[in-house]
N, C-alpha and C positions, 0 to 999 in steps of 0.2 A: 355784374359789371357790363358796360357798354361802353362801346365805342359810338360817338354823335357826335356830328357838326354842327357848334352853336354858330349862330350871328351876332355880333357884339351891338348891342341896341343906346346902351348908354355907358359913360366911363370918367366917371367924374369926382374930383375931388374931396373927401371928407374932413380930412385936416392938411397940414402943409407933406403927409408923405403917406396917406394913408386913403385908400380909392374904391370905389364902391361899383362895379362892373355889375351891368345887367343885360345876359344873354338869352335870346330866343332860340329855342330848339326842344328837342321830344326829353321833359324832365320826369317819367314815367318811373326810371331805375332807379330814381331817389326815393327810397322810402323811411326814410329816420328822418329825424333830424341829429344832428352832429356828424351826418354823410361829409364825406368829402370828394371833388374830382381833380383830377391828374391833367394839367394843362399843356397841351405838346406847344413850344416855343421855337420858331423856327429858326435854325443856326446853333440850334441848342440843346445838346445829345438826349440830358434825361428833363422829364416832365415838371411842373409846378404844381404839387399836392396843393391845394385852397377849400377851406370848410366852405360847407354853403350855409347862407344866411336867408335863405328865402327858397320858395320853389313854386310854381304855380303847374297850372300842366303843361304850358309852352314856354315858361319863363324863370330865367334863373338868377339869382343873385346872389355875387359871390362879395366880400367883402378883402381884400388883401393892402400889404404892407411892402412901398417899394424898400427895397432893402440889400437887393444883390440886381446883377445883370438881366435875369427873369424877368425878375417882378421891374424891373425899370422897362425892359422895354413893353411889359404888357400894360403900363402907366400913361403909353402915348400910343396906343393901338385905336384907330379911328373907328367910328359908325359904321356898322359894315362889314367889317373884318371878320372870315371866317376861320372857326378856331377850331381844332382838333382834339375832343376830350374825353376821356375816357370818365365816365359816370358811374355815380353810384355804388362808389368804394368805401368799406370801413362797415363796421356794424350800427355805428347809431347808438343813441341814445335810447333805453329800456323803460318808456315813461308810465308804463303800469307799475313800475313800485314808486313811485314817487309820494303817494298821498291826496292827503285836501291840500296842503301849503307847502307848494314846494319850495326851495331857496332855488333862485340860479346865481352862480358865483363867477363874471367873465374878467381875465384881465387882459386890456392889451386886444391884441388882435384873437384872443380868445373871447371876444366880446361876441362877434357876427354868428354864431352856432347856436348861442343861446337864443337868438330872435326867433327862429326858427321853432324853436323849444317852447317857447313862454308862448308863441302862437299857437301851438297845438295843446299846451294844458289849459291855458285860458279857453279852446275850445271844448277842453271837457269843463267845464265848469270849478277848475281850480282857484285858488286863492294863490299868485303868485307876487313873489318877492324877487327882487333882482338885484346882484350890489355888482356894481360895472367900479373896477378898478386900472386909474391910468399913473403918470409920473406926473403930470403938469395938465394945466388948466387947457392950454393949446393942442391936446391931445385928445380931451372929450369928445364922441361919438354917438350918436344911437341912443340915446337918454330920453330925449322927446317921444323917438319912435316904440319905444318902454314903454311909456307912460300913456302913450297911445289905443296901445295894446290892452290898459287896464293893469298893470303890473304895478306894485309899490316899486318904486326904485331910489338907491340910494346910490351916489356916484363918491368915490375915494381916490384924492388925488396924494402921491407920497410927500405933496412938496405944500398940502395946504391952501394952493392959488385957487381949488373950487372944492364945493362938498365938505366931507371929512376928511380932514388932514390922517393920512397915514394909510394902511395896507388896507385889501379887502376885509382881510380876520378883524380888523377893528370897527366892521360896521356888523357883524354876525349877531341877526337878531336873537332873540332869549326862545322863540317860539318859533317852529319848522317843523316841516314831517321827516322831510327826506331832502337831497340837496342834489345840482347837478355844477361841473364845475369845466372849465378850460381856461387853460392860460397858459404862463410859461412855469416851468419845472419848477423851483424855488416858492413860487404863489401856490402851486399844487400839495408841495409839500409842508407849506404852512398850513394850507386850508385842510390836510388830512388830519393833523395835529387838532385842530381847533375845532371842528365839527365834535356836534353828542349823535349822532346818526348817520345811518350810514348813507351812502352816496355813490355817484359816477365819476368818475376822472375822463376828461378827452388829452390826450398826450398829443404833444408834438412832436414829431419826431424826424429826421433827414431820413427822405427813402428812395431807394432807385427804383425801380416797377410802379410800386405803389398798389399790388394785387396781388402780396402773398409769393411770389416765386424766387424774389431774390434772395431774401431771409435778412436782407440787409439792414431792416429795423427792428430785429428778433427782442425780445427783452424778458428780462427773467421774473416769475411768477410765482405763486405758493404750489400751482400746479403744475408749471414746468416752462419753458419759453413757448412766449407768445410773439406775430407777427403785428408791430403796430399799423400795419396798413391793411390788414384782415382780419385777424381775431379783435384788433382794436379800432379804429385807435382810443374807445373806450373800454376801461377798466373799471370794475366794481370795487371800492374800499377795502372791501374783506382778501382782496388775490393780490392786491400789491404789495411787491418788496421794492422797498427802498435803498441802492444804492448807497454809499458815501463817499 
C-alpha cells in the first residue's frame, strides 16, 4: 500500500450515471489486476474503495458508479484536481491458474477489473471470453473496448433491450479452463452455482480503512475470517462459504 497524489486527467461520462476517471500519478504499487484504491474525498470522513480498470506506469483508470454523496461529487471533480489515494490495496487477481481460455464474468460496475485482466492474459497469449452482464440496454459499457482487446465478448441484458436476454449464467459457454468473476453478491452467487471449474470471486464489500486494520469487512471462510480489503477482496471457489 501507498499513499500518491493523482491529478485527475480526464472524467467523463460512460452512461447516464456511470463515469470513467483517468489519473496521472506513480501507478507502480498496482501490481494485480482486480487491485483496488481508496479515494480520500474531502468533507468526507472514510475513503472510496474503486477497482482499477487500467494501469500504465503514470496513469490510472478507474471506472466508478455515481451512487451516494462520494461518488457524486467525485462525478464533477474538474481537470486538475489533486486527489489523495492510497494504492495498491487488495490481492488481485492469481492469473497463473487460469489456463489457455479463460472466462471473465463482469456484471454491473464489476465490469472495469476485468479489462484490466483480459489485457494481461491476452498478453500471455490466451484465448479469452468475456460475458459483461447489465439490466438495460442504456447501461452497456466497455464492450467495444473487449473486443478491442481480442476477447470474444458476449454482453447480457436482464431486460432483453441488447445482446442475450437474461443473467450472465445464461450466456456460460460449454468450453473454459478456468473463470474469473466480479459483480454484485446475487451474480456471484449464481455464477458459483453454474460454473464446472473452478474460479476467482472479486467481492464487494463496504469497508472503513480499506487496509486490513479495521476488520470491518471480515468475512467468514472454510479457513477461518478473512479481510475483504487484504486477504481479498478475491476469493478462490474452493474457500467460500455462503451466507443465507
Amino acid at each position: 500500500m501507498k499513499q500518491v497524489l493523482f491529478s485527475v486527467k480526464e472524467n467523463t461520462p460512460l452512461t447516464s450515471n456511470v463515469y470513467k476517471m483517468t489519473l496521472t500519478g506513480d501507478c507502480s504499487h498496482i501490481t494485480a489486476p482486480g487491485q483496488f484504491v481508496n479515494i480520500k474525498i474531502d468533507g468526507l470522513f472514510l475513503r472510496r474503495p474503486i477497482s482499477v480498470c487500467d494501469r500504465e506506469e503514470n496513469t490510472l483508470t478507474i471506472i466508478y458508479k455515481a451512487v451516494g454523496k462520494g461518488t457524486e461529487i467525485m462525478s464533477k471533480m474538474p481537470e486538475g484536481q489533486i486527489l489523495d489515494v492510497l494504492t495498491g490495496l487488495g490481492n488481485g487477481y492469481d492469473i497463473s491458474l487460469s489456463g489457455e481460455k479463460p472466462l471473465l464474468i463482469g456484471g454491473g460496475v464489476g465490469v472495469p477489473p476485468m479489462y484490466m485482466l483480459a489485457k494481461e492474459l491476452k498478453e500471455q497469449g490466451k484465448s479469452v471470453s468475456v460475458i459483461l452482464g447489465f439490466n438495460t440496454k442504456s447501461e452497456v459499457f466497455y464492450e467495444n473496448e473487449f473486443k478491442a482487446l481480442g476477447c470474444e465478448v458476449e454482453v447480457t441484458t436482464v431486460d432483453g433491450s441488447y445482446g442475450t436476454k437474461g443473467f450472465v449464467t445464461d450466456a456460460l459457454p460449454s468450453d473454459y479452463s478456468y473463470f474469473f468473476c466480479c459483480g454484485p453478491e446475487p451474480m456471484l452467487k449464481a455464477v458459483y452455482k453454474a460454473t464446472k471449474t473452478s474460479g476467482q470471486f472479486s467481492f464487494e464489500e463496504r469497508m472503513g480503512c480499506g487496509f486490513g486494520a479495521c476488520m470491518g469487512c471480515s468475512c467468514k471462510t472454510v479457513t477461518g475470517y478473512k479481510r475483504i480489503c487484504k486477504d481479498g477482496p478475491v476469493l478462490k471457489k474452493e474457500e467460500i462459504l455462503w451466507e443465507d
